[in-house]
C-alpha positions in Angstrom: -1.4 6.7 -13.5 -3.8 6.6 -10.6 -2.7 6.2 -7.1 -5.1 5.1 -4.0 -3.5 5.5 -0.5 -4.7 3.3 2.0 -6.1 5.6 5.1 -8.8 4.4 6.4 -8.2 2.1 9.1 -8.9 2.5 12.9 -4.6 2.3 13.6 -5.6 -0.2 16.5 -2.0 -1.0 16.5 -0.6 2.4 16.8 -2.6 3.1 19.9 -2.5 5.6 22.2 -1.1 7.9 19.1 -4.7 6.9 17.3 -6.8 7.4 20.6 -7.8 11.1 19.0 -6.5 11.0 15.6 -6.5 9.3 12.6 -3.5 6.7 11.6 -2.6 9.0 8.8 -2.1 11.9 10.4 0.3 10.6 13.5 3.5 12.5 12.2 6.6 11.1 11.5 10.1 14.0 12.2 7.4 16.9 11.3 5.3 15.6 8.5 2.0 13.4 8.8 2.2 10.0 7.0 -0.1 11.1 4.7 1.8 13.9 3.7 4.7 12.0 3.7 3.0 9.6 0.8 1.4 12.4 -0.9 4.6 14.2 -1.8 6.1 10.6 -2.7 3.3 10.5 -5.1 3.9 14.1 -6.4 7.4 13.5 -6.9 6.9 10.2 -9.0 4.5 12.5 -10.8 0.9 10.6 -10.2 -1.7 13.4 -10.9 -4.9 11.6 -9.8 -4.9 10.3 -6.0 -7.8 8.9 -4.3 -7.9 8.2 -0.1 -10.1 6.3 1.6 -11.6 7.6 4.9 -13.0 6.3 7.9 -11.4 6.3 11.3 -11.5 10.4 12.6 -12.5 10.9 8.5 -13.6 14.9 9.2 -9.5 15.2 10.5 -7.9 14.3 7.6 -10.9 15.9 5.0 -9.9 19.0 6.9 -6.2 18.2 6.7 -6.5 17.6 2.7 -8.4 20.8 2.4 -5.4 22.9 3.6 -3.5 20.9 1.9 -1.0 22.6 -1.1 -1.8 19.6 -3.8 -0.3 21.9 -6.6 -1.2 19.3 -10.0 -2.5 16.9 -8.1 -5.8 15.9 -7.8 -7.2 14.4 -4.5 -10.1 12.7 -3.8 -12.2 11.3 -1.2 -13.4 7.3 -1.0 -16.1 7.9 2.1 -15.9 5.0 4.1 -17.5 6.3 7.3 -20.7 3.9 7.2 -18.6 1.0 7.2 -14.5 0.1 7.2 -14.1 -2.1 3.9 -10.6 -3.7 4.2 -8.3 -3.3 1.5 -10.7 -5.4 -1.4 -14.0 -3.9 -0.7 -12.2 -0.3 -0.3 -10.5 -0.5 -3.7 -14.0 -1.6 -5.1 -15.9 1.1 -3.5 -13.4 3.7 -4.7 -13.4 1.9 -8.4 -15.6 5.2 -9.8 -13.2 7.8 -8.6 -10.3 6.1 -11.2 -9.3 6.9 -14.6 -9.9 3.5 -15.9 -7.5 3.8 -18.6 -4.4 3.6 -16.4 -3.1 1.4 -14.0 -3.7 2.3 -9.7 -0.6 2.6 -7.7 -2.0 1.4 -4.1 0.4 2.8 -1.4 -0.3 2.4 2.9 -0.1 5.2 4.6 1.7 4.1 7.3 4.7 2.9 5.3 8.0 4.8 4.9 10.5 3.8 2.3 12.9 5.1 -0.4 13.2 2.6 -2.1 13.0 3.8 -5.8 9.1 3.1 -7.2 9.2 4.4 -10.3 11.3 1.1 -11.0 8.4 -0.4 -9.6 6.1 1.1 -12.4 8.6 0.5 -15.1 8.8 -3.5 -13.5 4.8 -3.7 -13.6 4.7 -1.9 -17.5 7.8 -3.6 -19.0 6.2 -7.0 -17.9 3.0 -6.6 -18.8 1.4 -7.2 -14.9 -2.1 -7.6 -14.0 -0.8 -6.6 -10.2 2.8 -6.0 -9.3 3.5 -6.3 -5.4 6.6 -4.9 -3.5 8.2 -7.5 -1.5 10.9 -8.3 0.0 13.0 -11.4 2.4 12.4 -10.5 6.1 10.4 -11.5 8.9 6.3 -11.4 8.9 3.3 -12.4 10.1 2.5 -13.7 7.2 4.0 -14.3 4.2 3.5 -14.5 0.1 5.1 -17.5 -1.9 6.9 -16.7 -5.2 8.0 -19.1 -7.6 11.6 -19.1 -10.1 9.3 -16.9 -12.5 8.1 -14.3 -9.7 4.4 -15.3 -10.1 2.6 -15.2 -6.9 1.8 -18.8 -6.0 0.6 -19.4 -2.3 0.3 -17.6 1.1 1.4 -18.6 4.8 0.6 -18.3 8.0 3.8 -19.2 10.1 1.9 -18.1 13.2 -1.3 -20.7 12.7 0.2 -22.6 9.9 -2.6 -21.6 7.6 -1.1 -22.3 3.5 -2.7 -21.3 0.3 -1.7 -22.8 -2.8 -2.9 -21.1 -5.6 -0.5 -22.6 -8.3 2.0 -25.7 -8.1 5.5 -24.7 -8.1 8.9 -26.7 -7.6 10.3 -23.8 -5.9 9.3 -21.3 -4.3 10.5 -17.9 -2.2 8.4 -16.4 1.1 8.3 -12.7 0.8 7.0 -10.4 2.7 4.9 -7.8 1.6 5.5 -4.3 2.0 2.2 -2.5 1.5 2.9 -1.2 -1.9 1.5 -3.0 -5.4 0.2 -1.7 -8.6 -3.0 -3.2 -10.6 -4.5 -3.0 -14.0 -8.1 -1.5 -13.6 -9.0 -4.7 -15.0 -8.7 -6.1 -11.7 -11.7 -4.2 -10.4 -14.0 -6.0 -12.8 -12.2 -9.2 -12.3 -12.9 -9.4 -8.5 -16.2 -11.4 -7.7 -16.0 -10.1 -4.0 -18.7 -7.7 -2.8 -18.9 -6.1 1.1 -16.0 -6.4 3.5 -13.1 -8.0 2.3 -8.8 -8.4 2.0 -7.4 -7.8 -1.4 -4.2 -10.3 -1.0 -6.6 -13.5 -1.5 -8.4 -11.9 -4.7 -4.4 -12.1 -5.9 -4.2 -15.4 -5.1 -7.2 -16.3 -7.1 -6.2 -14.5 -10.1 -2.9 -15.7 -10.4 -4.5 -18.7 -11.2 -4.5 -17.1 -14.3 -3.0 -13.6 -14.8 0.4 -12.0 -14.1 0.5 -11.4 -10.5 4.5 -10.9 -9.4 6.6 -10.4 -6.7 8.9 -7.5 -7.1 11.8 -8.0 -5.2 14.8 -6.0 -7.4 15.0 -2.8 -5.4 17.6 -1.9 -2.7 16.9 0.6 0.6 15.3 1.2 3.3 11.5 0.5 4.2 9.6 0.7 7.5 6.4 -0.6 8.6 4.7 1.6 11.3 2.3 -0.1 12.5 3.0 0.4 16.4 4.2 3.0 18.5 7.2 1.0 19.3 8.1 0.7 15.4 7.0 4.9 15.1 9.7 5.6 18.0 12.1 3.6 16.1 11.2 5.1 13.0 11.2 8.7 14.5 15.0 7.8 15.9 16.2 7.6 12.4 14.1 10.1 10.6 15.8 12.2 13.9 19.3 11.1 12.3 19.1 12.2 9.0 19.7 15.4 7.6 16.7 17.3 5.4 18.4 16.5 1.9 18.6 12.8 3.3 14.8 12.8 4.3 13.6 13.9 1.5 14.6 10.7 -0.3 12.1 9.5 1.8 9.0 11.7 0.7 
C-alpha cells in the first residue's frame, strides 16, 4: 500500500512553535510529528511513503535525509511554488504512487493509537473507493453518515453551511480525524485542477462510489493543531511510560 503524509502546510495555528520551523517537525515528548507518523507507517508495514513539502521544505528534506527509513521508501511532493490543499496536493503527488494499490493519507499533526490496520482491513473487506476515520465529538465541521456508513453531506455548525450529497432518512455527524484511505482510482476521478480541499471531491463521488465513515475503532486520538492542544498533548505523552508511547508511533 502507498501512504502520503500530509506536511506541507504553513501550521498557522500552531504559531509561535511554526514561526522558524515547519509543522511537522514541532516535536511531541522527543520525537517530531513526522517521525512520529513515519514509524506508525513502518510498523503497519507501508513500504512506499510520499510527503508533501512546502512551509520551511529545505528543514524537513534535511530532516528525511538523516532520517533511518530502513525498507521504507520516502519521497518528496515539492510544493514550494505554491501550497495545494489536501485535493490539489494528492493530485500533484499522483506520479510518485504505485497505482496498483490503494494510498493511506495520514496528517502529520495527528497522534492516535487507534489500531489502522483495522482501518485497511475495513477499506479492503468492503470494497471502498475512500474509507475515512471518524468518529462522535466536537468539530468545526462535520461529515454526515447515513445507517449504511456512506458519506452523505457536510456541515458547518459555525456558519450553518450543509451539503447534501445523497438523501438519507438518518444520518450520524462525525468528525473527521485526518486519516482516510483511497483507491488510486480517485485520482483520475477528480475533475479539480489547481488549489483545492479533498473532503468535497468525497462528497461528489459518493454520489456514486463507496465513500464510508469508519467509526468501529476504540482509543485515543489528538488533533494538534495549536499550541494549547500540543501542551496538552505533551502532558500526556509526559505521562506515559516508553512501552505505552510506543503504541502511539
Amino acid at each position: 500500500m502507498n501512504a502520503m503524509i500530509f506536511a506541507a502546510g504553513k501550521g498557522t495555528r500552531l504559531k509561535p512553535y511554526t514561526n522558524q520551523c515547519p509543522k511537522a517537525l514541532v516535536k511531541v515528548g522527543e520525537l517530531t510529528m513526522l517521525e512520529i507518523a513515519l514509524r506508525k507507517l513502518s510498523r503497519i508495514g507501508i513500504k512506499r511513503v510520499v510527503i508533501n513539502v512546502h512551509h520551511f521544505a529545505d528543514q524537513i528534506i534535511k530532516f528525511l535525509k538523516d532520517y533511518p527509513a530502513d525498507n521504507m521508501e520516502i519521497l518528496i511532493s515539492d510544493e514550494r511554488e505554491q501550497l495545494l490543499d489536501t485535493g490539489g496536493g494528492l493530485l500533484n503527488a499522483q506520479m510518485l504512487f504505485d497505482e496498483e494499490e490503494p494510498i493511506l493519507i495520514y496528517n502529520v499533526d495527528v497522534l492516535t493509537n487507534a489500531p489502522i490496520e483495522k482501518l485497511i482491513d475495513y477499506h479492503i473487506e468492503n470494497d471502498n473507493l475512500v474509507s475515512m476515520m471518524v468518529q462522535k465529538r466536537d468539530a468545526s465541521r462535520f461529515l454526515h453518515f447515513d445507517e449504511t456508513d456512506q458519506l452523505c453531506g457536510w456541515s458547518n455548525p459555525k456558519t450553518g453551511e450543509t451539503i447534501v450529497s445523497l438523501e438519507a432518512n438518518q444520518t450520524e455527524k462525525l468528525g473527521f480525524n485526518g486519516i482516510h484511505i483511497i483507491e488510486y482510482e480517485v485520482l483520475d476521478l477528480i475533475t479539480k485542477t489547481g488549489v483545492f480541499p479533498i473532503v468535497p471531491e468525497y462528497l461528489e463521488l459518493s454520489k456514486n462510489f463507496p465513500v464510508k465513515g469508519w467509526s468501529n475503532w476504540s482509543g485515543d486520538w489528538f488533533d494538534i493543531g495549536t499550541p494549547e492542544k500540543l501542551e496538552n498533548v505533551n502532558e500526556f505523552v509526559a505521562s506515559l511510560d516508553n512501552q505505552h508511547f510506543g503504541i502511539y508511533c
